[in-house]
C-alpha positions as CSV (number, residue, x, y, z in Angstrom):
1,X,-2.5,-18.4,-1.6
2,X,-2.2,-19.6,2.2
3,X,-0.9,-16.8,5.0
4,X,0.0,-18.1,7.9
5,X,0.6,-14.7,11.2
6,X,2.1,-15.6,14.0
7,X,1.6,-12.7,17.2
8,X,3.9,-13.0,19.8
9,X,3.9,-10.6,22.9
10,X,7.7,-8.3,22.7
11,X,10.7,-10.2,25.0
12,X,10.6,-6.7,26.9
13,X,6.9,-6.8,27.6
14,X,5.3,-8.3,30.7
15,X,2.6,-11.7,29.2
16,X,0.2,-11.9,32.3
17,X,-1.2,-14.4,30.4
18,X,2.2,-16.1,29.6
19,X,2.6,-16.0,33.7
20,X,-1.1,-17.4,34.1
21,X,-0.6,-20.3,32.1
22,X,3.2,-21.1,33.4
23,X,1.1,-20.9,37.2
24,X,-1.6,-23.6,36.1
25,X,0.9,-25.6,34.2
26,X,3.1,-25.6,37.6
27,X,-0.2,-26.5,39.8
28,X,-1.2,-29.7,37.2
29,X,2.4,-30.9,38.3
30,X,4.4,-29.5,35.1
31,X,7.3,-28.3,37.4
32,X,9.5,-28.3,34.2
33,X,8.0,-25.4,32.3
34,X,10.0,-22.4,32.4
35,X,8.8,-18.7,30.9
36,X,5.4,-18.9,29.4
37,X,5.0,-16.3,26.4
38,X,1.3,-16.6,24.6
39,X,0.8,-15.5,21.4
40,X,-1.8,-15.7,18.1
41,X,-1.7,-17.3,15.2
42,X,-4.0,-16.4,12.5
43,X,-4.4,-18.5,8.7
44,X,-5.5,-16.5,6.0
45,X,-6.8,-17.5,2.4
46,X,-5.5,-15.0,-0.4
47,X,-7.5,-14.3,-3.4
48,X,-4.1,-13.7,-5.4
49,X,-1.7,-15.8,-7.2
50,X,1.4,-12.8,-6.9
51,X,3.4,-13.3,-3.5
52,X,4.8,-9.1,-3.8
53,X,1.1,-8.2,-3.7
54,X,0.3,-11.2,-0.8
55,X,3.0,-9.8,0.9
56,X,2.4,-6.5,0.7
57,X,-1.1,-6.7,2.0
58,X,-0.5,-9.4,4.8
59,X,1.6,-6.8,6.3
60,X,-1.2,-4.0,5.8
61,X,-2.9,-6.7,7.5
62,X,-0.7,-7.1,10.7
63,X,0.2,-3.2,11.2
64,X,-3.7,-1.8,10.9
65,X,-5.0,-4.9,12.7
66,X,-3.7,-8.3,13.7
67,X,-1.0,-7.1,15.8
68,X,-0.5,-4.5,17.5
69,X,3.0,-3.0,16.9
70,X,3.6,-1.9,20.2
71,X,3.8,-4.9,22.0
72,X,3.8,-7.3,19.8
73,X,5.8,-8.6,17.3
74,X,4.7,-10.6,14.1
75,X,6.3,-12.6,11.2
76,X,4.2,-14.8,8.3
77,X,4.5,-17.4,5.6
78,X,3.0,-17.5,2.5
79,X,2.1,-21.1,0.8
């Protein structure tokens, strides 16, 4: 089974990066780009066939890991 994470910085957290990217975008003459937020994504290969236990672990996965709850925010998709 596929997992598919997706790490996005929290709307009430500052993305320097997000700002970094929006100022080069702006400077290559992409004046029409509003707020910039960056984020992860991360694809996964599960040695299980039972989506409970997938799901179970992919979110073991994000909170000890791939995200970090804090700041960020996180949702998946199992295939």
């Amino acid at each position: 089974m596929k997992a598919k994470v997706y790490v996005t910085i929290k709307q009430n957290v500052l993305d320097p990066q997000g700002s970094a990217v929006e100022g080069a975008l702006h400077s290559l003459g992409f004046e029409e780009v509003g707020k910039v937020r960056v984020g992860k994504f991360v694809e996964l290969e599960l040695q299980t066939a039972d989506r409970g236990e997938a799901e179970a672990r992919v979110k073991a996965m994000c909170e000890k890991l791939l995200a970090n709850t804090v700041i960020e925010d996180y949702r998946y998709e199992l295939e």
